[in-house]
C-alpha positions as CSV (number, residue, x, y, z in Angstrom):
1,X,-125.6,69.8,37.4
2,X,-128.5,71.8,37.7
3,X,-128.1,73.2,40.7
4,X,-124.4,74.8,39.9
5,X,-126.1,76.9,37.0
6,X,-127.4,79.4,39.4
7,X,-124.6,79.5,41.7
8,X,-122.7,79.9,38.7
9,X,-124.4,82.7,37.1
10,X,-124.7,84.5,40.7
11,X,-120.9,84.1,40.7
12,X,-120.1,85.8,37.3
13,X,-122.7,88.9,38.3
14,X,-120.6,89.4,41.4
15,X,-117.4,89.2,39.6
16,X,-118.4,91.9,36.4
17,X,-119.9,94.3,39.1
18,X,-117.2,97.5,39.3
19,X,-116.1,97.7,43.1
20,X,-116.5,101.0,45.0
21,X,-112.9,102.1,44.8
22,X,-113.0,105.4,45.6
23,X,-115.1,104.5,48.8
24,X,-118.4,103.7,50.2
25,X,-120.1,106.9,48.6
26,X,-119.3,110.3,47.4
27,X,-121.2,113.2,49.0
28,X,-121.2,116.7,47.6
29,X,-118.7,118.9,47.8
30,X,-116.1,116.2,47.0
31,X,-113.1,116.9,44.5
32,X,-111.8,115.0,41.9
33,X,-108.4,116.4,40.4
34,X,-106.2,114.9,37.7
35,X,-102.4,115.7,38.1
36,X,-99.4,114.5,36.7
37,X,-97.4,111.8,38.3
38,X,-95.0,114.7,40.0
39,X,-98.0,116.8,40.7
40,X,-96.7,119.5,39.5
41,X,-99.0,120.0,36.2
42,X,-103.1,119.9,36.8
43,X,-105.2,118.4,34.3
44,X,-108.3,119.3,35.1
45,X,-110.4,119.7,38.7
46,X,-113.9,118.7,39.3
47,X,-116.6,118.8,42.4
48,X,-119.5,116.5,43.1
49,X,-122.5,118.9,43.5
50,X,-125.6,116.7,44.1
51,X,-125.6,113.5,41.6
52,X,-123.3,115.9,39.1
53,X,-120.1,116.4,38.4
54,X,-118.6,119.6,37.7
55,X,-115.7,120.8,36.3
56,X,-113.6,123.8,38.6
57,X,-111.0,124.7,35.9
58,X,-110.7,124.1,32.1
59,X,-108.6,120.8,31.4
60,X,-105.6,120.7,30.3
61,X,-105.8,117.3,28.2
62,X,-102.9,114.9,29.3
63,X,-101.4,112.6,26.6
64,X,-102.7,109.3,25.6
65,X,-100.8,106.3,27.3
66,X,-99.4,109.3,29.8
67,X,-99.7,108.1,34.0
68,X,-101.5,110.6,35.9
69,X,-102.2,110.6,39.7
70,X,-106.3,110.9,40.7
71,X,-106.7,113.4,44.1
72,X,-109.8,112.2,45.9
73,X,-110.6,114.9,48.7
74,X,-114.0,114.0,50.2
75,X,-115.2,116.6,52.9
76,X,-114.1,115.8,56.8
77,X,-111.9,113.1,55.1
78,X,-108.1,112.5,54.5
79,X,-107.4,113.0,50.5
80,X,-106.4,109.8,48.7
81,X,-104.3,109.4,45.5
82,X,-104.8,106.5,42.6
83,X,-102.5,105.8,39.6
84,X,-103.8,105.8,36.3
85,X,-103.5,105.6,32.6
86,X,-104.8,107.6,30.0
87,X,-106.7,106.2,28.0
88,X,-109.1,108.5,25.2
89,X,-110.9,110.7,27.3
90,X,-111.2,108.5,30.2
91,X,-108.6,107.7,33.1
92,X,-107.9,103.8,33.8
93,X,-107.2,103.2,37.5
94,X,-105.2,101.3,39.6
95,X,-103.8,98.1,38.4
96,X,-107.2,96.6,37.2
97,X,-107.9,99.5,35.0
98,X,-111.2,100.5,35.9
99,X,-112.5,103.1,33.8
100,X,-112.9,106.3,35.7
101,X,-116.0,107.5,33.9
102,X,-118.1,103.9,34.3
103,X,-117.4,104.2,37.9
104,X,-118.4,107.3,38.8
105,X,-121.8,106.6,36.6
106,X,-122.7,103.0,37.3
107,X,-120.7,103.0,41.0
108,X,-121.6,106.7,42.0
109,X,-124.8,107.7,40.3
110,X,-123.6,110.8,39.0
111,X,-124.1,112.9,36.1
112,X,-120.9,113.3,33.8
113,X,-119.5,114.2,30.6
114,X,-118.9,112.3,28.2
115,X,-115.0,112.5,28.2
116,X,-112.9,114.5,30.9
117,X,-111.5,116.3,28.6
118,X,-111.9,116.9,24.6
């Protein structure tokens, strides 16, 4: 029995750790922008310069509960798109709703706001 506490703790550290979803890394110059499911309305624009993020443009706060689509254009790459939910300041992606916010700061290292928007 002793054994499996270990292997079982190991386990349940691997499983609460956020995965990289937006990729491997994110090197500067990349943009984040927040649009709405028809991307036709921008919600707010923001670049990775060194280990901070930076807003490009003044948000436009989407409603609470709204979907939203998340741009990811990394330099030399092909942009990719996410679904998400608002949810208080923060976007919840995908379906396993990962926070946004958390995974930029404990995924990404970077330096952010508190909320995306006030």
């Amino acid at each position: 029995m002793r054994p499996l506490l270990p292997l079982a703790l190991l386990l349940s550290l691997a499983l609460a750790a956020l995965p990289p979803l937006l990729g491997p890394a994110l090197p500067p110059g990349t943009e984040l922008r927040l649009l709405s499911p028809d991307l036709k309305t921008l919600h707010g624009a923001w670049r990775v310069e060194g280990k901070v993020l930076l807003p490009l443009s003044p948000p436009l706060p989407p409603r609470a509960g709204s979907e939203v689509r998340l741009l990811l254009a990394i330099p030399g790459e092909k942009p990719k798109t996410f679904s998400g939910v608002v949810d208080r300041g923060d976007v919840l992606l995908e379906r396993e709703r990962v926070s946004l916010l958390k995974l930029l700061k404990e995924v990404y290292g970077l330096t952010l706001p508190e909320r995306l928007w006030p």
